[in-house]
C-alpha positions as CSV (number, residue, x, y, z in Angstrom):
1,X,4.9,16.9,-11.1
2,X,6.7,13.6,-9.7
3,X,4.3,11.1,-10.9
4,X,1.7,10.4,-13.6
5,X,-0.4,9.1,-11.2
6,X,-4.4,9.7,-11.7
7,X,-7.4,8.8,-9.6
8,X,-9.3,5.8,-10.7
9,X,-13.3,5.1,-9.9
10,X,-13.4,7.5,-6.6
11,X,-16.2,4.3,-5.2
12,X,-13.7,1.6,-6.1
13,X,-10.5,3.1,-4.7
14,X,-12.6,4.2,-1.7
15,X,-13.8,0.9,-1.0
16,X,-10.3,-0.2,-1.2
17,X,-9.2,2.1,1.0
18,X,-11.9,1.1,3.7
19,X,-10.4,-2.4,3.2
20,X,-6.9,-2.0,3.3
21,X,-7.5,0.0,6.6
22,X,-9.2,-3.2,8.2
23,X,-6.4,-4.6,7.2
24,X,-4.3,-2.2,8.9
25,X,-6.2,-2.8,12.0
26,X,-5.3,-5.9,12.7
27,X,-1.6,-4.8,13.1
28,X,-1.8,-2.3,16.0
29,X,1.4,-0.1,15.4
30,X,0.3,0.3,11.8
31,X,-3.1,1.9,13.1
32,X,-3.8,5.6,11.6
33,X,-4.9,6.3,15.0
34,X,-3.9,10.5,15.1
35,X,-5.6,10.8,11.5
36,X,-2.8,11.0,9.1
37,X,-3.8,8.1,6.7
38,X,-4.7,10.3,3.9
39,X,-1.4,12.3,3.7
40,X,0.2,8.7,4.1
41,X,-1.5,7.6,1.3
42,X,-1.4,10.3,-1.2
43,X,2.3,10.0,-0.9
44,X,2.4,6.1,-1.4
45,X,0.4,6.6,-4.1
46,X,3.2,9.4,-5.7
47,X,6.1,7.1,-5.1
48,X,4.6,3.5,-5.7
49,X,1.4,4.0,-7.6
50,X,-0.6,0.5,-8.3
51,X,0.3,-1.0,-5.1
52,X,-1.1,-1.7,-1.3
53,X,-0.2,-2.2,1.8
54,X,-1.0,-6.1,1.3
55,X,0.1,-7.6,-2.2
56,X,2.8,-9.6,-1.2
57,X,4.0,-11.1,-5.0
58,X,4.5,-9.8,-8.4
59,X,3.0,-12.3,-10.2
60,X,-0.2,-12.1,-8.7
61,X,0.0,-8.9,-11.3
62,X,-0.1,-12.4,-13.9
63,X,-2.1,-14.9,-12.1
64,X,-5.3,-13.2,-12.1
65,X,-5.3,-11.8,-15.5
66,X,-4.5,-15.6,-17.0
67,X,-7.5,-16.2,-14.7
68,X,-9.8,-14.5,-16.0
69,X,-8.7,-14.5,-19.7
70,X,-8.9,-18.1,-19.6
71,X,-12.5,-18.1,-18.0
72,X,-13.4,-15.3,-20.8
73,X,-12.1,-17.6,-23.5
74,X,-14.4,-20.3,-22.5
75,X,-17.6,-17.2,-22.4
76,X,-18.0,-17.8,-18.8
77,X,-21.3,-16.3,-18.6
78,X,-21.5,-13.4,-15.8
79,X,-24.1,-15.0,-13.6
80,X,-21.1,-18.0,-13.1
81,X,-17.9,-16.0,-13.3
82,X,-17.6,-14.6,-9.8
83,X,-18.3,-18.4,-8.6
84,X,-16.0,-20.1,-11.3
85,X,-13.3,-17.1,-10.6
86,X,-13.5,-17.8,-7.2
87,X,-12.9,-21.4,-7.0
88,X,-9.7,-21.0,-9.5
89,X,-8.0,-19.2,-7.0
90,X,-8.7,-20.8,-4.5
91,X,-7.7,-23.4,-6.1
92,X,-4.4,-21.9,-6.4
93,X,-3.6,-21.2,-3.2
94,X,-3.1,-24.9,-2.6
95,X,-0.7,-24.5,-5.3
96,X,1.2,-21.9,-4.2
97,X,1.5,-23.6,-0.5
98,X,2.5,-26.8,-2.4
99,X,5.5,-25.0,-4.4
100,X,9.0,-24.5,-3.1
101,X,8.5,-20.6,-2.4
102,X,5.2,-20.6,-0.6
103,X,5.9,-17.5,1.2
104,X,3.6,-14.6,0.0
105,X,0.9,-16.8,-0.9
106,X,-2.4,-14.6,-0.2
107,X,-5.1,-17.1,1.4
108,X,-2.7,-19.4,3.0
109,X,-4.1,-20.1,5.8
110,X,-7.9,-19.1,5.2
111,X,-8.0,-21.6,1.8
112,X,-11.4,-21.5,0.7
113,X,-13.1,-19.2,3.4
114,X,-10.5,-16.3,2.2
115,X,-12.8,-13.3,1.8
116,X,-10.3,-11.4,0.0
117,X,-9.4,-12.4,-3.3
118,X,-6.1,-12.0,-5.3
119,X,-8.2,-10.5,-7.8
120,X,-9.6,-7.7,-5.6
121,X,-6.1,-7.3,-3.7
122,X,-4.5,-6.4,-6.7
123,X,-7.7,-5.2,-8.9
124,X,-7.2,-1.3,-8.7
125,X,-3.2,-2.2,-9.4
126,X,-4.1,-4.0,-12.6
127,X,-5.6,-1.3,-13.4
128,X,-2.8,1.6,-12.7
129,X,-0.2,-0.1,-14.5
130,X,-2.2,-0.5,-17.7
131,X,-2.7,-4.5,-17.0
132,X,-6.6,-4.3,-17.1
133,X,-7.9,-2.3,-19.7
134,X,-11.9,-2.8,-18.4
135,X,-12.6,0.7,-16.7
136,X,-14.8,-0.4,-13.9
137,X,-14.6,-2.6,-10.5
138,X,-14.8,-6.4,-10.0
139,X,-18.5,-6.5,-9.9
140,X,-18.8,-4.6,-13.1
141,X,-16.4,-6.6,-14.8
142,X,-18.4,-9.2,-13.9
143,X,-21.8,-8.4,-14.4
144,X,-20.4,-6.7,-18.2
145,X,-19.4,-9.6,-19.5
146,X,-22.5,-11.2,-21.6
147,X,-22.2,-7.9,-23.1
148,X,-18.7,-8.5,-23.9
149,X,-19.4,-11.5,-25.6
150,X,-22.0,-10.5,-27.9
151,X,-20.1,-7.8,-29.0
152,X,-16.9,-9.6,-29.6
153,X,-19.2,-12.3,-31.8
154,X,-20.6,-9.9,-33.6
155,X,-17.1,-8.1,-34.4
156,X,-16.1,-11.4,-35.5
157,X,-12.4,-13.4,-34.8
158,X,-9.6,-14.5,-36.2
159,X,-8.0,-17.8,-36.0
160,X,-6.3,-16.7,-32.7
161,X,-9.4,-15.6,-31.3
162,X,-8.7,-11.6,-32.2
163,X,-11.3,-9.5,-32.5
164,X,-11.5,-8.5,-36.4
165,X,-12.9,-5.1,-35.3
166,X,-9.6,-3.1,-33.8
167,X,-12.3,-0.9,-32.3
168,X,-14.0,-3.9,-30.1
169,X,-13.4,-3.4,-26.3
170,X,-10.8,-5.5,-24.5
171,X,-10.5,-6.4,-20.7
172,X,-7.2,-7.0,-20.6
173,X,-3.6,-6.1,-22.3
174,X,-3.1,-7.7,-25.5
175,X,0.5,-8.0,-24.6
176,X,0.3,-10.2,-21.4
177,X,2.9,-13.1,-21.6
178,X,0.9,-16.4,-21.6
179,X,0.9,-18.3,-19.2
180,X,2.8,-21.8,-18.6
181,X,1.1,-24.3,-20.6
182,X,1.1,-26.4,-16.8
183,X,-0.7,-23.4,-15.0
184,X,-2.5,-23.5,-13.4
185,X,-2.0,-27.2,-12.0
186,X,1.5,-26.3,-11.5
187,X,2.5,-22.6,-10.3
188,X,4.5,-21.0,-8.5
189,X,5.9,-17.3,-7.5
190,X,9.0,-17.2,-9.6
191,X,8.7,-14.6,-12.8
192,X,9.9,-15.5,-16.1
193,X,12.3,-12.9,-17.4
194,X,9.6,-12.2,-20.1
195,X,7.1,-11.4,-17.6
196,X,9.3,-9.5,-15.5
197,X,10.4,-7.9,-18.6
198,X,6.4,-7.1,-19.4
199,X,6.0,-6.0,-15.5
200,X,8.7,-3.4,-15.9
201,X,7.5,-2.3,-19.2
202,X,3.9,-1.1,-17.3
203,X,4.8,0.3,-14.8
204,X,7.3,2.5,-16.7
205,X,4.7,3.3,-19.5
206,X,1.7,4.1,-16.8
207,X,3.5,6.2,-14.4
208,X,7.1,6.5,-15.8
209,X,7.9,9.6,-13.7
210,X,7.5,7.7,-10.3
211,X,9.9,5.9,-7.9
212,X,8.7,3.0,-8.5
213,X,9.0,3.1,-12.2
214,X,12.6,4.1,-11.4
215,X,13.6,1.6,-9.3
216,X,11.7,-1.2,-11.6
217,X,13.8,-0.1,-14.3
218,X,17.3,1.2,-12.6
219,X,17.3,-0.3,-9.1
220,X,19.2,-3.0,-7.2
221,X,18.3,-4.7,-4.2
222,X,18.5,-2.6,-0.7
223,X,17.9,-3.9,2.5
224,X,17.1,-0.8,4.0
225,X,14.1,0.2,6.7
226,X,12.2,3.4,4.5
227,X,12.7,4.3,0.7
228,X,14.8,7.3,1.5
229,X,17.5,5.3,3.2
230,X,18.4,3.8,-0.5
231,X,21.6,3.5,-1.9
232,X,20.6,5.3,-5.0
233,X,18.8,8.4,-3.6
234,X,21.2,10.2,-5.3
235,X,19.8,8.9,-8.6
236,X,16.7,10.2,-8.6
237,X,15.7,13.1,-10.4
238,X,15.2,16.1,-8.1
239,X,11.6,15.9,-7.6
240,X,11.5,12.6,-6.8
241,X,14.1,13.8,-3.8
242,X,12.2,16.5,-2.9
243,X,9.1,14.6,-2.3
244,X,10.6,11.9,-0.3
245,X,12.4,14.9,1.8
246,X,9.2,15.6,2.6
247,X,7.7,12.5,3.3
248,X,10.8,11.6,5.3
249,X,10.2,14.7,7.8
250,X,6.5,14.2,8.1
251,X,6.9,10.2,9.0
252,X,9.8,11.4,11.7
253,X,8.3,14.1,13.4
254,X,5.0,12.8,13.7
255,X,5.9,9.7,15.0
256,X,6.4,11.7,18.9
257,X,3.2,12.9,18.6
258,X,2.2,8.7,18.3
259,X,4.5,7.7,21.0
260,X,2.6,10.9,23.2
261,X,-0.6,9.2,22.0
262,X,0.5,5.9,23.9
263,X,1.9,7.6,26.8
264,X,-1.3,9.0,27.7
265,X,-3.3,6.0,27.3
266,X,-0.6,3.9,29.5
267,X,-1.0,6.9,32.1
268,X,-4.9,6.6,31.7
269,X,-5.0,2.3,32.2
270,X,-2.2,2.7,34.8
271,X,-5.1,3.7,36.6
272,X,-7.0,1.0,37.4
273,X,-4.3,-1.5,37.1
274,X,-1.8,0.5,38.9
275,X,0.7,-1.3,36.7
276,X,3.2,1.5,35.2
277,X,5.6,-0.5,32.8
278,X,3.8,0.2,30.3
279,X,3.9,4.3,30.7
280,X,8.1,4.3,31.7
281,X,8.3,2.1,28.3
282,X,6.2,4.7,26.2
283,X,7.8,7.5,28.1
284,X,11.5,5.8,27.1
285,X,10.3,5.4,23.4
286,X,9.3,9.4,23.4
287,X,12.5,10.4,24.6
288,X,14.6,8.0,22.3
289,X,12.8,9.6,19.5
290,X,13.4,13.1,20.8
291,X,17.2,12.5,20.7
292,X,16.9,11.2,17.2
293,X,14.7,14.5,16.3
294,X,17.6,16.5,18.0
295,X,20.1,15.0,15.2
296,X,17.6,16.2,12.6
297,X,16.7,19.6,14.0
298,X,18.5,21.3,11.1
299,X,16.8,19.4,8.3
300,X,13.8,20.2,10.2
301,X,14.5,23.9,10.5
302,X,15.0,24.1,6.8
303,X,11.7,22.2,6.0
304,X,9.7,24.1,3.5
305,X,5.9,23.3,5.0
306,X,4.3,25.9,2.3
307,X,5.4,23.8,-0.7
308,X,5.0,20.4,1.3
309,X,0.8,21.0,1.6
310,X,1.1,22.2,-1.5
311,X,2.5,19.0,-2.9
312,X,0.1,17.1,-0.4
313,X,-3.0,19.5,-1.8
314,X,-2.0,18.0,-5.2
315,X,-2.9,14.4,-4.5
316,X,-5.6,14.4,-1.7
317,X,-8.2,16.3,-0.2
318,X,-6.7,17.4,3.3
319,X,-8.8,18.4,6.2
320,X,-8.3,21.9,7.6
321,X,-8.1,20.2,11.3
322,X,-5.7,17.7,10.4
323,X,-3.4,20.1,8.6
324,X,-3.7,22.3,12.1
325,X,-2.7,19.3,14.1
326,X,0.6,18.5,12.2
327,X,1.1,22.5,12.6
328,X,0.4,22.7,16.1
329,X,2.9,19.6,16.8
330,X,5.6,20.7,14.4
331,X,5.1,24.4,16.1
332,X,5.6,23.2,19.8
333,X,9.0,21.2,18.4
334,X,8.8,18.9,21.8
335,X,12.0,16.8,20.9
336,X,13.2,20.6,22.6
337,X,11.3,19.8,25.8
338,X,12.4,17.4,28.4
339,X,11.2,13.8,27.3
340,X,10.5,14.8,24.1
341,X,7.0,16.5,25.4
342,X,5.8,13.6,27.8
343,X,5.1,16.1,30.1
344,X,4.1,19.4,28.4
345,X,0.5,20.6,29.2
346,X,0.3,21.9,25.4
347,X,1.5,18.9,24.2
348,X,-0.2,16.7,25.9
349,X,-3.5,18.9,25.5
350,X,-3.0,18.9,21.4
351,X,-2.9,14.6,21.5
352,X,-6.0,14.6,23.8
353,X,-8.0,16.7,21.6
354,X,-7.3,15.3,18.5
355,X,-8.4,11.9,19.8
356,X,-11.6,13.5,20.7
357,X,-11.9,14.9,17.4
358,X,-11.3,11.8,15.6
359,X,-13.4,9.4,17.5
360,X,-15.9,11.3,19.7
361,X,-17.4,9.0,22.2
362,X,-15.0,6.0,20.7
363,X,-12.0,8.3,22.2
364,X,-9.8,5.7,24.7
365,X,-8.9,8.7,26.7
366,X,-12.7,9.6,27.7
367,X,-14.4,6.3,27.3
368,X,-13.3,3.4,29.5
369,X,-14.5,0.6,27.7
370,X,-12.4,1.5,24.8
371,X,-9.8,1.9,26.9
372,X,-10.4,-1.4,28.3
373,X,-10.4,-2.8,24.6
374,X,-6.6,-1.5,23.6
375,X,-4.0,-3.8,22.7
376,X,-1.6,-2.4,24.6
377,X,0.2,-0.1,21.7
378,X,-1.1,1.4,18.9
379,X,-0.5,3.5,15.6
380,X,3.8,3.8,16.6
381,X,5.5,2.3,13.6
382,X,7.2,4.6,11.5
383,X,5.2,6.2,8.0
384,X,6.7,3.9,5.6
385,X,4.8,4.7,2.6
386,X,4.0,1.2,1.2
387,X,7.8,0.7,1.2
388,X,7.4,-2.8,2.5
389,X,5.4,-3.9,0.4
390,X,6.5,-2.5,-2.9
391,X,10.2,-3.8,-2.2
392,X,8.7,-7.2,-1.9
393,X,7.4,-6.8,-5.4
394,X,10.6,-5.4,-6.9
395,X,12.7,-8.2,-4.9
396,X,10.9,-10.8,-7.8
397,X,11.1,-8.5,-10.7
398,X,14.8,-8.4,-9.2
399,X,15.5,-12.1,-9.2
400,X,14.2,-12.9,-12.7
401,X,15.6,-10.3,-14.1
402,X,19.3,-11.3,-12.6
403,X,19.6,-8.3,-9.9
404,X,18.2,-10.0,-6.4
405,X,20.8,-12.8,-6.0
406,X,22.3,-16.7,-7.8
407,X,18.6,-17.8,-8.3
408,X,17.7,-15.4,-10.9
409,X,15.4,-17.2,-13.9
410,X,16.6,-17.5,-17.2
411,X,13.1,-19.0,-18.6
């Protein structure tokens, strides 16, 4: 297997999930409007395991574990800790806009009405690369620690505040840098190269088989699009290939049956509006991407579908109607037909349904008020497998650690 990725809490993640796809929402040609999310996600999670479509820094990975270890030094008691938590990063986000690299800074504009944390952004990644050692979610971590406390009083301490008992629970790493004596009244995004040093070090020992772990460890910066685009594809170990081969293929192919999606509901508001630039802009996408899927047809030919559900079987639970759909599409290869499909009957016929499957009396296609209610495009962009995000992240491991450019730390 590629990666030594594991599921965490199954309620945790999926909360997560429900969360990051609100978040998905509010960028339209990111929607998972044709049901692929889960495939999507099982291979994000194979390549860069621990991160989300929205963490935007690295040391977020630090800020929220100093955080909390500092509130947990003072025995915060768990009916105050969410509260106290709460205003010490929010608190932070005025220091991060204040810095000289505010860019990233999670909160920004929302300040203290954020409803997403830091700490629950990047919670189940603390977690995956070994950074958090308490097995739980927020709220339990939370509500656990008066426990904590007793327990680590009755163990006893040392002069630096060790538990004497090697048995006693802990909540975090012991090896976390510390922080800067000036955090967190002063802060800002750029690592230490002991913290990027420690950042590396996780993710290679918690899923050391992965891309990301690879390219933590090996990589250099590359502007590139998608992960498989790289300079150093030809690095990787063969697995690691072979998955993004398959990843690749699925993000390129399905993307027609997206642009089809669009066509259709263009065709459908055209309408009542009688205003068609919308379908002859679709309609131009769909055949663009047909000519691209032309140059690929060989690579396509030569796809082996059997072992990519297996692969996909491995890390997610896949419906038997969404594994049909991707057949069905891949089966009536319209980057063959004339406008990549736009007109095909079959085609055409496959998209409609699996609206209707999906949403049911939410479908755009049957109901008009939801149809009313589109933005205009939706669910087009590319499968990009968290590559945006986690290339951000490796961009500031990068820097500090004197691979992403003249302004590398030294500290």
């Amino acid at each position: 297997m590629i990666s030594t990725f594991t599921w965490l809490d199954h309620s945790d993640r999926e909360r997560q999930r429900v969360l990051e796809a609100i978040d998905r929402f509010k960028e339209s040609d990111t929607r998972d409007e044709l049901g692929l999310g889960g495939i999507r996600d099982a291979f994000a999670d194979l390549f860069f395991p621990g991160t989300s479509v929205i963490q935007t820094r690295a040391r977020y990975f630090l800020f929220v574990p100093w955080i909390y270890r500092e509130l947990e030094a003072r025995k915060t008691p768990s009916s105050e800790i969410e509260a106290r938590a709460r205003r010490a990063e929010t608190r932070l986000i005025q220091v991060l806009k204040a810095s000289d690299d505010p860019l990233g800074t999670i909160g920004g504009l929302a300040g203290e009405t954020l409803k997403r944390l830091p700490s629950n952004v990047y919670w189940l990644g603390l977690e995956a690369w070994g950074i958090r050692a308490f097995d739980g979610s927020q709220d339990d971590y939370h509500r656990s620690l008066d426990r904590f406390y007793a327990a680590r009083d009755r163990a006893g301490r040392d002069d630096d505040g060790e538990s004497l008992d090697g048995r006693a629970r802990r909540n975090w790493h012991a090896a976390i840098p510390d922080p800067p004596e000036d955090f967190p009244g002063e802060a800002g995004f750029a690592l230490r190269r002991e913290e990027a040093r420690y950042l590396v070090e996780r993710i290679q020992l918690s899923a050391p088989r992965s891309l990301l772990a690879f390219l933590a460890d090996r990589g250099r910066p590359a502007a590139v699009d998608f992960v498989w685009m790289h300079p150093q594809l030809g690095e990787l170990s063969g697995e690691v290939q072979e998955a993004l081969a398959h990843a690749r293929l699925l993000a390129e192919t399905m993307q027609g049956a997206a642009w089809l999606y669009n066509v259709l509901l263009a065709e459908e508001r055209a309408k009542s509006t009688a205003n068609g630039e919308a379908v002859e802009r679709f309609r131009g996408e769909l055949a663009d991407w047909s000519e691209e899927m032309r140059r690929r047809r060989a690579a396509i030919a030569a796809w082996d579908r059997s072992a990519f559900w297996r692969l996909v079987r491995q890390r997610t639970r896949v419906a038997g109607s969404t594994e049909a759909f991707v057949e069905g599409w891949l089966r009536l290869t319209p980057w063959d037909k004339p406008g990549g499909g736009a007109d095909d009957k079959t085609a055409r016929a496959l998209v409609w349904q699996r609206e209707q499957q999906l949403k049911g009396g939410r479908a755009r296609l049957t109901n008009p008020r939801a149809l009313e209610l589109w933005g205009g495009e939706s669910g087009t962009a590319r499968l990009s497998y968290r590559w945006p995000s986690a290339s951000r992240l490796l961009a500031d491991l990068y820097t500090a650690l004197g691979r992403g450019g003249d302004d590398a730390s030294a500290g």
